[in-house]
N, C-alpha and C positions, 0 to 999 in steps of 0.2 A: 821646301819650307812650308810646312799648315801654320794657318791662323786659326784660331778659336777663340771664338766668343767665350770669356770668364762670366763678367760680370755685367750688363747691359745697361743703359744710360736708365735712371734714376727716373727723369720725365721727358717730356718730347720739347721739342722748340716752340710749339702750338700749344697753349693751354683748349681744355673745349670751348671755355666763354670765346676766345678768341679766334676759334674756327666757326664757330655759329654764330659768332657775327659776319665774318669774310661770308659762311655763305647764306645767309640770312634766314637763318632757323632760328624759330623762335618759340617752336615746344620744345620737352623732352623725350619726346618718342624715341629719336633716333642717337641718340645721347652715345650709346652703346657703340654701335654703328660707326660713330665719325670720332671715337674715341681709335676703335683701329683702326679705320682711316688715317690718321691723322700717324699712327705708329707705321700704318703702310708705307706711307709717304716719302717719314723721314729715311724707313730701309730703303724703297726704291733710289732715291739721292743719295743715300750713302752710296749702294751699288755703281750708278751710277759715274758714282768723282771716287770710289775706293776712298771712301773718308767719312771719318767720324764724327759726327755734329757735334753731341753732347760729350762727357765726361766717360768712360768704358775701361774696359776691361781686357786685355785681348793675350792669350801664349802666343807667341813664338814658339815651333815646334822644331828643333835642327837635327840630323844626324849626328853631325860635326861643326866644329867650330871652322868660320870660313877661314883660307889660308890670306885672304885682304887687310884682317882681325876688324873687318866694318859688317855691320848686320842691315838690307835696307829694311824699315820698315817696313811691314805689308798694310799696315793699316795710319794715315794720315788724319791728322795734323798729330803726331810724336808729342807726347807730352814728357814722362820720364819711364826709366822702368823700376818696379815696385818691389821684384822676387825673380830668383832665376834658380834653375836645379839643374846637378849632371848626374844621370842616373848611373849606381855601378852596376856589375856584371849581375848581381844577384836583382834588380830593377829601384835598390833603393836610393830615393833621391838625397842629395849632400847638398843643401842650399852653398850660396854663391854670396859674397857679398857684393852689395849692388853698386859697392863703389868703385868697381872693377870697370864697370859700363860710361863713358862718355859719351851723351846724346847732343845731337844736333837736332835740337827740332827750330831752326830755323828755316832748312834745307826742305824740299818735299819731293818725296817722300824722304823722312826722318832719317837720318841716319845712328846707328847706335855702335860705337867704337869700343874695342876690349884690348887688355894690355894681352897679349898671348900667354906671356909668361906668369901670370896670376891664376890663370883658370885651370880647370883642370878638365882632363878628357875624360868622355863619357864609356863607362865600361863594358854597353852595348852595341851593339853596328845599329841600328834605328831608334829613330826619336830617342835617343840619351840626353840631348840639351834642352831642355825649357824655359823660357822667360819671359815673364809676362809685364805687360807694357800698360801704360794707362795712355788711353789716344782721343782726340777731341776738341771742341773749344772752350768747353767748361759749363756752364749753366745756360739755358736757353737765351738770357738774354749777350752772352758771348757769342751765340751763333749770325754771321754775318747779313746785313741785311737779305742780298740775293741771296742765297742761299734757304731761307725761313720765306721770302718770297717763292719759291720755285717750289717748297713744301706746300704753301695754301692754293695752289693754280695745280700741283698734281692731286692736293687734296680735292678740288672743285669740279675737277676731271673726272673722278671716282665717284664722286657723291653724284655729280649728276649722270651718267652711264651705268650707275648702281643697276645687275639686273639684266642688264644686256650682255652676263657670261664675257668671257676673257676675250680682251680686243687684241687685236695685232697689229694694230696703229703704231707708230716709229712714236720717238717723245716728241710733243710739238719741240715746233721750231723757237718758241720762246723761252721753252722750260729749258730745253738744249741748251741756249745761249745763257741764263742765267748760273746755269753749271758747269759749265765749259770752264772758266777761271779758275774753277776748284778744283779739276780734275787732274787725279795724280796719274801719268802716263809712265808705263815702262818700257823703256829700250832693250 
């Protein structure tokens, strides 16, 4: 199963006022700068916990429909799914109605449930199923305290080692434990 980035969060959980205060800039020289920083940040913690801060976009890419009829999410916190397509032989996609799909996004990672008998099979052998999911916590100010913590302490990391070319330092042990709780593990 691929995941793909659709559509990317809107804005970060950090506005800049709000990082240049955290890290106490007070021109605009570096404006630019701790603008992606600040987008680094929130991709490094997503990587990190495999989870979505803000609002997104994401396919699910299947061969086949699982024989479980449950999908797990690959990208956490499951919000709903938005569109789904089963490509025929010829590659043209036959949208799905999405009322087909039962989400559990209370579960994490998300789980997404289908009746079998409502769908229909894909009339290629790869990537015939797609469906694309909306994953996240919604607006920055949904993003949980730790979490939006552990984005300004990886930000403040960057900004200051700015320069010093790529570290191979492990994540501190702080930023660790702030993330840990969020982190969706697979068995």
């Amino acid at each position: 199963m691929a995941a793909i980035l659709i559509e990317p969060p809107a804005g970060e959980p950090l506005s800049l006022t709000e990082a240049k205060n955290y890290l106490r800039v007070e021109h605009g020289a570096d404006d630019a700068l701790i603008a992606s920083m600040i987008a680094a940040a929130r991709s490094q913690a997503e990587s990190r916990t495999r989870g979505a801060r803000l609002t997104q976009t994401w396919r699910i890419v299947l061969d086949r429909w699982p024989p479980s009829g449950a999908i797990v999410s690959p990208v956490s916190p499951l919000r709903e799914v938005v569109a789904a397509r089963v490509r025929e032989e010829a590659g043209e996609p036959q949208e799905l109605d999405t009322g087909i799909f039962i989400t559990n996004t209370a579960s994490s990672p998300g789980l997404i449930a289908f009746d079998a008998g409502r769908v229909m099979h894909p009339g290629q052998p790869l990537a015939g199923i797609e469906i694309d999911i909306e994953a996240g916590y919604g607006a920055a100010a949904d993003v949980p305290a730790p979490l939006v913590q552990a984005i300004r302490l990886l930000l403040a990391r960057a900004y200051e080692y700015r320069g010093e070319g790529e570290r191979n330092d492990p994540m501190p042990e702080g930023i660790a434990e702030l993330l840990a709780p969020f982190r969706v593990v697979s068995l």
